[in-house]
MMTF fields as JSON, N, C-alpha, C and O atoms, coordinates in Angstrom:
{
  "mmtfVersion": "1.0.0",
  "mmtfProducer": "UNKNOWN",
  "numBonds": 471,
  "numAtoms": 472,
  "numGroups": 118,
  "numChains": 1,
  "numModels": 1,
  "chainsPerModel": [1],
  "groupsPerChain": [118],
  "chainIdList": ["A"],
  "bondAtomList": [4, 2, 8, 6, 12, 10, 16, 14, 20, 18, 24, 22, 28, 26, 32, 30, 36, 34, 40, 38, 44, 42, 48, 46, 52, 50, 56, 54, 60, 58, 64, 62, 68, 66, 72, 70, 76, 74, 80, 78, 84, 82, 88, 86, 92, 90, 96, 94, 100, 98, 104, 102, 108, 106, 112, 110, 116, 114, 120, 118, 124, 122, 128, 126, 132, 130, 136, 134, 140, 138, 144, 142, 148, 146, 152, 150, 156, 154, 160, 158, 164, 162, 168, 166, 172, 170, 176, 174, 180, 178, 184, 182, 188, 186, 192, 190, 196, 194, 200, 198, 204, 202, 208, 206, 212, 210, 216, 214, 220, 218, 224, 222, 228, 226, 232, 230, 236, 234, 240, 238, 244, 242, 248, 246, 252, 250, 256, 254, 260, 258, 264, 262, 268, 266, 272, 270, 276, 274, 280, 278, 284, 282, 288, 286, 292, 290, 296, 294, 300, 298, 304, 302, 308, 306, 312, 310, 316, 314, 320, 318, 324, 322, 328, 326, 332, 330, 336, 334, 340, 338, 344, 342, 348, 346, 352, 350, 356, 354, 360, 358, 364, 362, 368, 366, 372, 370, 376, 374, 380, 378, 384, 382, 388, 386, 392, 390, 396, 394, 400, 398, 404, 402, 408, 406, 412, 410, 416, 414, 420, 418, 424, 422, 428, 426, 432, 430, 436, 434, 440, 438, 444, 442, 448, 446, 452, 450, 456, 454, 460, 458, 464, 462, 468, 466],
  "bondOrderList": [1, 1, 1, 1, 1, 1, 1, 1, 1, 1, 1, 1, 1, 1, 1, 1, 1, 1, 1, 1, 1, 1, 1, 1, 1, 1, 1, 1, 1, 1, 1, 1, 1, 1, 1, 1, 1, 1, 1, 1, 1, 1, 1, 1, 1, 1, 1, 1, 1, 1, 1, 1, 1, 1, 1, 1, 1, 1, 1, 1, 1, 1, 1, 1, 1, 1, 1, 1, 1, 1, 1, 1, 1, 1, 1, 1, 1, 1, 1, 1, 1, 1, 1, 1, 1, 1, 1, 1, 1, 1, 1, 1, 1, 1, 1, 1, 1, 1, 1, 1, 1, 1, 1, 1, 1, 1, 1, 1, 1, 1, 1, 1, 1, 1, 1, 1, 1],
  "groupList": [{"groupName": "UNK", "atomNameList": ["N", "CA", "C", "O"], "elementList": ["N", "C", "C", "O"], "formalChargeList": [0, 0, 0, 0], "bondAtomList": [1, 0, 2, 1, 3, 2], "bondOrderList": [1, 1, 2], "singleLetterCode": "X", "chemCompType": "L-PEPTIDE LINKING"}],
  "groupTypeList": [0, 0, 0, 0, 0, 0, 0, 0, 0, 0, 0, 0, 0, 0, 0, 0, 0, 0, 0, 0, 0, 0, 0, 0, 0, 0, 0, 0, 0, 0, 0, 0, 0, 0, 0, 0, 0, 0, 0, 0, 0, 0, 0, 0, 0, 0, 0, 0, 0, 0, 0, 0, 0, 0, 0, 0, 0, 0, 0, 0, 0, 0, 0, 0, 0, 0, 0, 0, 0, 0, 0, 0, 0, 0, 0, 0, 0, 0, 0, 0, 0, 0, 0, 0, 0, 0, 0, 0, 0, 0, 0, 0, 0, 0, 0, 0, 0, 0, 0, 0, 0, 0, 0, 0, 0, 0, 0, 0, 0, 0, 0, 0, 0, 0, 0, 0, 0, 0],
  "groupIdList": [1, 2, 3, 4, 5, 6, 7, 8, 9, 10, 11, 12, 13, 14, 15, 16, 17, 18, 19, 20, 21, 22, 23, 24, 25, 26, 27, 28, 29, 30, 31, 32, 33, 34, 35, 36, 37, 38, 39, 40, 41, 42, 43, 44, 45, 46, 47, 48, 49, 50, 51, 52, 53, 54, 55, 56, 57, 58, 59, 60, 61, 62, 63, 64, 65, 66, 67, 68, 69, 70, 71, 72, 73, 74, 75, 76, 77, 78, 79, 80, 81, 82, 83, 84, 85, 86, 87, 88, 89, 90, 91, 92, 93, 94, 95, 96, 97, 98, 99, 100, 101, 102, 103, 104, 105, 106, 107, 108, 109, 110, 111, 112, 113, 114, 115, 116, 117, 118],
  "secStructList": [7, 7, 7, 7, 1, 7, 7, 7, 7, 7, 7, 5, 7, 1, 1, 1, 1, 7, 7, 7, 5, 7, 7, 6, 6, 6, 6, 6, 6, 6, 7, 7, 2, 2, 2, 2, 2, 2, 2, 2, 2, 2, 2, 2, 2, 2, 2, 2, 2, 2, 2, 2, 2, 1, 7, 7, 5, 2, 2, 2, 2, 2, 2, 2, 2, 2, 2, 2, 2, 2, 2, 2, 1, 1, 6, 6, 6, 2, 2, 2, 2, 1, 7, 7, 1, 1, 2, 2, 2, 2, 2, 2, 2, 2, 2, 6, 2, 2, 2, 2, 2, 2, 2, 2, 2, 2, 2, 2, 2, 2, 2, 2, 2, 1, 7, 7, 5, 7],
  "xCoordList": [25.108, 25.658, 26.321, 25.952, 27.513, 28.329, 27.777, 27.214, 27.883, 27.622, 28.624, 29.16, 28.866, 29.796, 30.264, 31.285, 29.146, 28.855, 28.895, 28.952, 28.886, 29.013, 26.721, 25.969, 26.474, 25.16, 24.806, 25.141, 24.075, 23.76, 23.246, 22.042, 23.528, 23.137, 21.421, 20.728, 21.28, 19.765, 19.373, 20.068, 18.311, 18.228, 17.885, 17.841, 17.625, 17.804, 16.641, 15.977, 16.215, 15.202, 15.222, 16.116, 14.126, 14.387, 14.045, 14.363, 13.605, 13.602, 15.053, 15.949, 14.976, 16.483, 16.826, 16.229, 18.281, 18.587, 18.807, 19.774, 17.263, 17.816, 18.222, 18.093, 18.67, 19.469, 19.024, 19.734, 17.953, 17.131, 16.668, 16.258, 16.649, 16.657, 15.143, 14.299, 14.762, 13.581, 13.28, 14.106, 11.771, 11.498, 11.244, 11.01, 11.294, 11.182, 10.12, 10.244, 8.737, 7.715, 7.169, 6.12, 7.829, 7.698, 8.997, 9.342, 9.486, 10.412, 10.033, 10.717, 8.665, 8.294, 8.02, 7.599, 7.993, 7.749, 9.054, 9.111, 10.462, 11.565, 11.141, 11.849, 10.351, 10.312, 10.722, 10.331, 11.382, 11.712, 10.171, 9.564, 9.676, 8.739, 8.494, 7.313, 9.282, 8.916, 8.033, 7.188, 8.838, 8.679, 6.981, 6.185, 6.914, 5.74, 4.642, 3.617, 4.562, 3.51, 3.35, 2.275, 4.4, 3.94, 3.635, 3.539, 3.458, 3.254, 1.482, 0.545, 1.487, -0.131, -1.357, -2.528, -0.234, -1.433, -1.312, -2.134, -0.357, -0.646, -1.432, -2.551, -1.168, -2.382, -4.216, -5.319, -3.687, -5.357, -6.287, -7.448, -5.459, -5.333, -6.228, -7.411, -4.919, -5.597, -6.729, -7.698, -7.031, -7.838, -9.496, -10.566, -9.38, -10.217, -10.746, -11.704, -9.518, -10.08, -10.838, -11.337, -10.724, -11.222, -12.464, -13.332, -12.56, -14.07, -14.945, -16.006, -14.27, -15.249, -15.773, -16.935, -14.523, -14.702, -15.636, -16.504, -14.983, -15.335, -16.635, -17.033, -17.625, -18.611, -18.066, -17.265, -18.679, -17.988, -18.552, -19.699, -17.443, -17.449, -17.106, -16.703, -17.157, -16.595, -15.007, -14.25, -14.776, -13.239, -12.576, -11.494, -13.154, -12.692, -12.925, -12.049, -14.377, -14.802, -13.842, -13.426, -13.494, -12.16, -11.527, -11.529, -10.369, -8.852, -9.105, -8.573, -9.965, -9.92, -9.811, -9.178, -11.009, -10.922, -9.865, -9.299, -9.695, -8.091, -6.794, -5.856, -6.588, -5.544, -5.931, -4.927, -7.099, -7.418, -6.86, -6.264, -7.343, -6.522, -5.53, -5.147, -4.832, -3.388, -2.58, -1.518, -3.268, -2.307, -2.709, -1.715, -3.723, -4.051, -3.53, -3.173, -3.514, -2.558, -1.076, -0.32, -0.942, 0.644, 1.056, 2.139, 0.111, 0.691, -0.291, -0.988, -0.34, -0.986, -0.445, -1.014, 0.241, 1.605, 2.427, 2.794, 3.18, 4.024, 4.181, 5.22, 2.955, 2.686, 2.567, 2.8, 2.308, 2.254, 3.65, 3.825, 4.485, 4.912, 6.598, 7.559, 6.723, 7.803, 7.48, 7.768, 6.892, 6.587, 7.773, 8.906, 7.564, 8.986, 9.028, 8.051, 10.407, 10.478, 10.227, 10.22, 9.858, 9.772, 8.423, 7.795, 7.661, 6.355, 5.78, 4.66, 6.832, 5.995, 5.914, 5.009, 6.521, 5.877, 5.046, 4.332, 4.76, 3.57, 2.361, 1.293, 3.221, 1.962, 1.387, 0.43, 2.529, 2.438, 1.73, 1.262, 1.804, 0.977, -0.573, -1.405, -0.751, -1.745, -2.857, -4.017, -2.367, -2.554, -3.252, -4.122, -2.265, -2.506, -3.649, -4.135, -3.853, -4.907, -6.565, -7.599, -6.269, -7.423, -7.52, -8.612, -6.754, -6.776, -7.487, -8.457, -6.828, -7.736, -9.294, -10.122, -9.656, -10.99, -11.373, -12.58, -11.321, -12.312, -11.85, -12.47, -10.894, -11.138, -12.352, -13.228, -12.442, -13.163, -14.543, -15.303, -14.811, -16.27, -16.828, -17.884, -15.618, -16.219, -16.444, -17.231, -16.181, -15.945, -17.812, -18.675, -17.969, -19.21, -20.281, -21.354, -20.16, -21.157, -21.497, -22.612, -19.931, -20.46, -21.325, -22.213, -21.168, -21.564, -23.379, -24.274, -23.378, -24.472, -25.306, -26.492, -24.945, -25.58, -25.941, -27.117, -25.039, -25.181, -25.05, -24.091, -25.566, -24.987, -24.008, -23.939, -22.823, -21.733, -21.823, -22.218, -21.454, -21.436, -20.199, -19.116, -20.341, -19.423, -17.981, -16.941],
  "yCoordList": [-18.743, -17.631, -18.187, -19.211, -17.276, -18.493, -17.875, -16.796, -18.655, -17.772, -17.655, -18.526, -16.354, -15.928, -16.699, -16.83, -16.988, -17.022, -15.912, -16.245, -14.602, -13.912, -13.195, -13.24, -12.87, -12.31, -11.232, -10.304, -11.069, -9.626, -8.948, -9.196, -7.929, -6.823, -6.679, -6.721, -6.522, -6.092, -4.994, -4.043, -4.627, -3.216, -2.265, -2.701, -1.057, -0.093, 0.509, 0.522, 1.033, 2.019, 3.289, 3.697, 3.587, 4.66, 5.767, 6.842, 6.024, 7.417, 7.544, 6.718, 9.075, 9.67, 9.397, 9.66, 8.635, 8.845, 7.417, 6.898, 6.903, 5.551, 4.423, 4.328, 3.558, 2.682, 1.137, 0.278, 1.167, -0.129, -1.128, -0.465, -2.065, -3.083, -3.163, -2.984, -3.359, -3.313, -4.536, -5.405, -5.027, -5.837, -7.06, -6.379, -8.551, -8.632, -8.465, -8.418, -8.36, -8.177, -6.856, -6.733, -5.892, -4.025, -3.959, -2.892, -4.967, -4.574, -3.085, -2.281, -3.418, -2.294, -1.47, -0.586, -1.029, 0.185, 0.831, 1.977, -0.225, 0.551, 0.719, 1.625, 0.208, 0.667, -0.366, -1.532, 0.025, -0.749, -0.712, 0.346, -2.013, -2.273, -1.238, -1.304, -0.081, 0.972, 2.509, 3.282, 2.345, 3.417, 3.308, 4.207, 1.792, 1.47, 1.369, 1.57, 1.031, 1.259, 2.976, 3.497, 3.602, 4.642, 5.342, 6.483, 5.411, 5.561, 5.232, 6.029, 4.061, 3.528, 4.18, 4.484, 4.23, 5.361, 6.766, 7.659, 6.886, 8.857, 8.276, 8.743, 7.674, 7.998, 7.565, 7.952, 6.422, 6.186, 7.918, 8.327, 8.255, 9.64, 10.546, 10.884, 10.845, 12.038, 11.334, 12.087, 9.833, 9.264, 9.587, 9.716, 9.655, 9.556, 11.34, 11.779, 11.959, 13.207, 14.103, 15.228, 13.416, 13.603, 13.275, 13.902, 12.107, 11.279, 12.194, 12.579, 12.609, 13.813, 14.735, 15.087, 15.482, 17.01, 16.966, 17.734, 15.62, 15.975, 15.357, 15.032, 15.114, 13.922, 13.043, 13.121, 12.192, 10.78, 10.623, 10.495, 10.678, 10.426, 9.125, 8.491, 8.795, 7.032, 6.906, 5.96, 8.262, 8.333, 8.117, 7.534, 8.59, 8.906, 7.391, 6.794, 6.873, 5.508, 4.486, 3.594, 4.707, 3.722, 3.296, 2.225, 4.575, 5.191, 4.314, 3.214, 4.906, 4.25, 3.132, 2.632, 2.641, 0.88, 0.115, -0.873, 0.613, -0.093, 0.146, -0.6, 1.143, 1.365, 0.634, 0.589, 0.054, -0.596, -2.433, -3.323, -2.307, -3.595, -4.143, -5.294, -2.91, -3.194, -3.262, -3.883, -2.232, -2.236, -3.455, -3.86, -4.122, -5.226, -6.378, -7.219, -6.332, -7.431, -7.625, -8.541, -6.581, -6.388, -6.816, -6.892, -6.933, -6.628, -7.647, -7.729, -8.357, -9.964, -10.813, -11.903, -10.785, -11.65, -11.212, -12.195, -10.185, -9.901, -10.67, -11.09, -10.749, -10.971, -12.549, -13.236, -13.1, -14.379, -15.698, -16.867, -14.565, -15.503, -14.935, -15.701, -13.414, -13.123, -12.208, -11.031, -12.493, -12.073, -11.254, -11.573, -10.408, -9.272, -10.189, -10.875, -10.238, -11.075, -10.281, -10.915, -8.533, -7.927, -7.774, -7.343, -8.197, -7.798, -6.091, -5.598, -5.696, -3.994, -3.92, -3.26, -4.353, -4.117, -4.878, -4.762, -6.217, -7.413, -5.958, -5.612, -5.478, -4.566, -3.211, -2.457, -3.311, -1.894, -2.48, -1.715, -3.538, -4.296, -4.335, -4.1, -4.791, -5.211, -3.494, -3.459, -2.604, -1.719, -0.525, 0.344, -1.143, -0.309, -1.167, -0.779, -2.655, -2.768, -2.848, -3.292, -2.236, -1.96, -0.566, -0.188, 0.395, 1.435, 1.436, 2.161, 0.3, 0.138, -0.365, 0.058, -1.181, -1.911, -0.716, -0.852, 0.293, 1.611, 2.505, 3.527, 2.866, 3.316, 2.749, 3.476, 1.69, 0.694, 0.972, 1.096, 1.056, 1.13, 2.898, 3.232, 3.741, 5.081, 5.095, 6.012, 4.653, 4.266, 3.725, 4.443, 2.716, 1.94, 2.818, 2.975, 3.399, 4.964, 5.807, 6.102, 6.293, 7.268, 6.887, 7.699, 5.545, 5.118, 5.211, 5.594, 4.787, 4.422, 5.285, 4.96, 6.586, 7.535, 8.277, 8.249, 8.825, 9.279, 8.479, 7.72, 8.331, 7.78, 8.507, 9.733, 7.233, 7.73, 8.637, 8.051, 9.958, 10.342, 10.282, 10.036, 10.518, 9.937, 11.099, 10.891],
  "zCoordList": [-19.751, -19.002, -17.751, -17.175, -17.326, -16.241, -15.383, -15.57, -13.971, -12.519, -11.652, -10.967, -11.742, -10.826, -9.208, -8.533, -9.15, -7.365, -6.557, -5.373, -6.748, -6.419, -6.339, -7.313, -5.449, -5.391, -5.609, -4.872, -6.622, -6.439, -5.664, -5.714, -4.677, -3.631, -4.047, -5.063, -2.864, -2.863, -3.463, -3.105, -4.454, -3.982, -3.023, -1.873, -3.186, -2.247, -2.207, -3.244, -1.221, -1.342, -2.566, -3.307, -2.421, -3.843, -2.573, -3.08, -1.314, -1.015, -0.647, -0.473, -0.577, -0.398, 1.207, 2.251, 0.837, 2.469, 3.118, 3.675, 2.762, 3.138, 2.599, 1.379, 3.172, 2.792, 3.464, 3.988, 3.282, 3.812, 2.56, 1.607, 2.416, 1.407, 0.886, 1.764, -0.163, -1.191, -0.797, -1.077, 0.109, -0.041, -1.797, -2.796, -2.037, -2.813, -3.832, -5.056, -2.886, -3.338, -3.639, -4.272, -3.218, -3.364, -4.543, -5.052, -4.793, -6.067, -7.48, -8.113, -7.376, -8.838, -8.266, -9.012, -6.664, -5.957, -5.559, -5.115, -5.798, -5.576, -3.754, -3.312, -2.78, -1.489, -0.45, -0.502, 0.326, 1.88, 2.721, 2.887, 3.201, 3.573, 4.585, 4.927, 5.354, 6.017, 5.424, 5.875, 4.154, 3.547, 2.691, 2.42, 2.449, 1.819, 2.413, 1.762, 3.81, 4.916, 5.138, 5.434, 4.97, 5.479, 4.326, 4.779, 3.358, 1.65, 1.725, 1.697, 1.806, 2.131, 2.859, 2.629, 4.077, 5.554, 4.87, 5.08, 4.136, 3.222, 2.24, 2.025, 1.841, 0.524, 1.127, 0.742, 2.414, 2.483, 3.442, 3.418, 3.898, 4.696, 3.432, 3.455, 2.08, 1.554, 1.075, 0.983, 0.639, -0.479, 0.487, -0.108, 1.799, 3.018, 2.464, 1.828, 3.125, 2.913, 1.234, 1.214, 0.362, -1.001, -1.162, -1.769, -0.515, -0.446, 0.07, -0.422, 1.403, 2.067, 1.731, 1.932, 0.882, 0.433, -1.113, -1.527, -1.772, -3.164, -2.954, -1.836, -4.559, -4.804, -5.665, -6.596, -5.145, -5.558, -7.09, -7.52, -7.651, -9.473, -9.66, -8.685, -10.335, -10.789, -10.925, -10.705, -11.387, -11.307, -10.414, -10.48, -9.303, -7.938, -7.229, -6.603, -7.478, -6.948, -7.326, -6.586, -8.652, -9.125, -8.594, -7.987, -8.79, -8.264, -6.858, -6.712, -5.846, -4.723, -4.178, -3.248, -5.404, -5.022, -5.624, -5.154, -6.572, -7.163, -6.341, -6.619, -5.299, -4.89, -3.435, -2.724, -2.802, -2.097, -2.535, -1.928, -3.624, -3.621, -4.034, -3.825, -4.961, -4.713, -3.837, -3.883, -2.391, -1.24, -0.374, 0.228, -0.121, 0.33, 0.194, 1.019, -1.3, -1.88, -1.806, -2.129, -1.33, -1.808, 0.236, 0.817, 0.571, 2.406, 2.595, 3.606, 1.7, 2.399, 1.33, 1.392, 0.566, 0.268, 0.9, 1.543, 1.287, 2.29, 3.641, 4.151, 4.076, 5.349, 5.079, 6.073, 4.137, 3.726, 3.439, 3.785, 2.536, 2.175, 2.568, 2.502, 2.99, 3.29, 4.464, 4.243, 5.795, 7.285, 7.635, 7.273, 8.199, 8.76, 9.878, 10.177, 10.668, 12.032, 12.874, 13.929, 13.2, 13.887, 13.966, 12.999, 15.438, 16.088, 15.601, 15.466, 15.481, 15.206, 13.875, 13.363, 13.377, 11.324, 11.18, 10.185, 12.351, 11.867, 12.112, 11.608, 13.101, 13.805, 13.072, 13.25, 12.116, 11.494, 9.798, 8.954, 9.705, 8.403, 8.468, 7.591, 10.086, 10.522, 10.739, 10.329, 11.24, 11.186, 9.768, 9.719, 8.791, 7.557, 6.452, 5.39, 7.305, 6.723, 7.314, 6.815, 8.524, 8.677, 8.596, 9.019, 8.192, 7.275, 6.133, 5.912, 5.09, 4.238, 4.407, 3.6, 5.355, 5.087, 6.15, 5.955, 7.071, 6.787, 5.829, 6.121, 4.512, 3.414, 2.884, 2.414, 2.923, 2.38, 2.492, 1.532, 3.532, 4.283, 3.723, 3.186, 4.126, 3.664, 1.911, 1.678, 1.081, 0.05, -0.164, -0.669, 0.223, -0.032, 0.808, 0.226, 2.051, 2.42, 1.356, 0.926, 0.842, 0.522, -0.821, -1.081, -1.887, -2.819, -2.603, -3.357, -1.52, -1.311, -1.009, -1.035, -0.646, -0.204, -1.835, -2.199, -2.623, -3.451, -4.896, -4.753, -6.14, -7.316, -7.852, -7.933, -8.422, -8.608, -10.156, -11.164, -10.2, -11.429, -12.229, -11.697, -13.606, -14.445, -14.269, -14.895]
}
């Protein structure tokens, strides 16, 4: 296959509107590292408030912990191997994961308080 020399454009964010570049590592999220931090703090928000309201089923114990470490992972290769140069997204990375590790903590409370039902 020949090469153009020509590069292919980044992609794009998938929310409407903007036009900020898909980090390479949020590629299968289609998200600009803004949109994906703030994606993270909503979901650890409602995932927080469910824990509260509902009882903790295994379903629920799952979902949680799996989406704990997909977002962890995903914002500590970020932060690893492709660092934003801007102090406030280090700050805003740094931030959403200690979001997660108290998801985290309410998560293992509430486990512990009650057995998880099926």
């Amino acid at each position: 296959m020949a090469h153009s020399g020509k590069q292919q454009p980044a992609a794009k964010c998938r929310v409407s509107g903007c036009r900020e570049p898909v980090d390479p590592y949020l590629a299968q999220q289609k998200l600009c590292l803004e949109h994906f931090v703030t994606d993270v703090q909503d979901r650890c928000n409602r995932l927080a408030h469910r824990l509260a309201g509902e009882d903790l089923s295994q379903a629920l114990q799952r979902e949680i912990s799996q989406f704990i470490i997909f977002a962890a992972a995903k914002i500590a290769t970020i932060g690893t191997y492709n660092p934003p140069a801007s102090q406030l997204t280090r700050g805003k990375l740094l931030h959403v994961m200690l979001l997660l590790a108290d998801l985290r903590e309410r998560l293992d409370r509430a486990a512990t308080q009650v057995p998880a039902r099926p």
